[in-house]
C-alpha positions in Angstrom: 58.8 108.2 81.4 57.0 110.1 78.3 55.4 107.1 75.7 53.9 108.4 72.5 51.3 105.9 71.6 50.4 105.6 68.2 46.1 105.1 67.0 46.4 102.1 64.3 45.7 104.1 61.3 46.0 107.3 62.4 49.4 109.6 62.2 51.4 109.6 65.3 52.6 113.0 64.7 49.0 114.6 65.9 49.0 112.7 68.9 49.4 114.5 72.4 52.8 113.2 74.3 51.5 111.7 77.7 53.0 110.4 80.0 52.1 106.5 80.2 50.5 106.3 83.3 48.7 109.5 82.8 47.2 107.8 79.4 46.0 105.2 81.3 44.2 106.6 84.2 42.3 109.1 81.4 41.3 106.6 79.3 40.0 104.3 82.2 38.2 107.3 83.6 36.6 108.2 80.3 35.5 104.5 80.4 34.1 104.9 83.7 36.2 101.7 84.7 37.4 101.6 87.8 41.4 100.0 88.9 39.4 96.5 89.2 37.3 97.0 86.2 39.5 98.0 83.9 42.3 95.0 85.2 38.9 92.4 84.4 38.1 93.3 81.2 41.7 93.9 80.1 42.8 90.6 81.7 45.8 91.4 84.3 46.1 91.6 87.8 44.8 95.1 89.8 48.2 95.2 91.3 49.6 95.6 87.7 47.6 98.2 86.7 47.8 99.9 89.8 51.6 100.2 88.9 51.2 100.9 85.5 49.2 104.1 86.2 51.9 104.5 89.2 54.6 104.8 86.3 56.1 101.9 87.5 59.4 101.6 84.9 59.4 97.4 84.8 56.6 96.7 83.7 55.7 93.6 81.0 55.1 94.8 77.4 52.8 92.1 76.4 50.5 93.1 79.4 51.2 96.8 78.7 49.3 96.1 74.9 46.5 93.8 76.6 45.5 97.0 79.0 46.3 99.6 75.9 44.1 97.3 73.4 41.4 98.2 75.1 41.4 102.3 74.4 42.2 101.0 70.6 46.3 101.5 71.2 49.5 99.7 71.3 53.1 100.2 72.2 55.5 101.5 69.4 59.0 103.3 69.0 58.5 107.1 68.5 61.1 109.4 68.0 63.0 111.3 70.9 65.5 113.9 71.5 68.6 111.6 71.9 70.7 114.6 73.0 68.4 115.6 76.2 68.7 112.1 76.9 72.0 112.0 76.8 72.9 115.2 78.7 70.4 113.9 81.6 72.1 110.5 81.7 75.5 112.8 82.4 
């Protein structure tokens, strides 16, 4: 599951691809937050963002953008290609 997250005010287009979970964990380690830090101060539960850096594929928007508010970042459409999709989903 690859998210591109977009910087508010910056161009989406010379961000790095990562996948969602892998954001996460980086950010939270550049922090130097720890799993239980990092769920404190961004206001959900350790399980959920032990999941989210898991790449867990149900996870709640809403507290997806509380623990991505943090780094500065929020969820947003970004462009894909449709036809790899489609060719993987057979």
């Amino acid at each position: 599951m690859l998210q591109k997250l977009n910087h508010r005010g910056m161009d989406a287009k010379k961000e790095q691809v990562l996948p969602l979970s892998r954001f996460v964990k980086q950010k939270r380690k550049q922090a130097g937050l720890t799993q239980i830090d990092l769920a404190d101060k961004a206001g959900v539960g350790l399980r959920f963002v032990r999941e989210l850096e898991r790449d867990k594929p149900t996870l709640q928007m809403n507290k997806v953008n509380q623990v991505l508010m943090l780094f500065g970042y929020e969820l947003g459409p970004v462009p894909m290609d449709r036809q790899k999709w489609i060719d993987e989903k057979g």
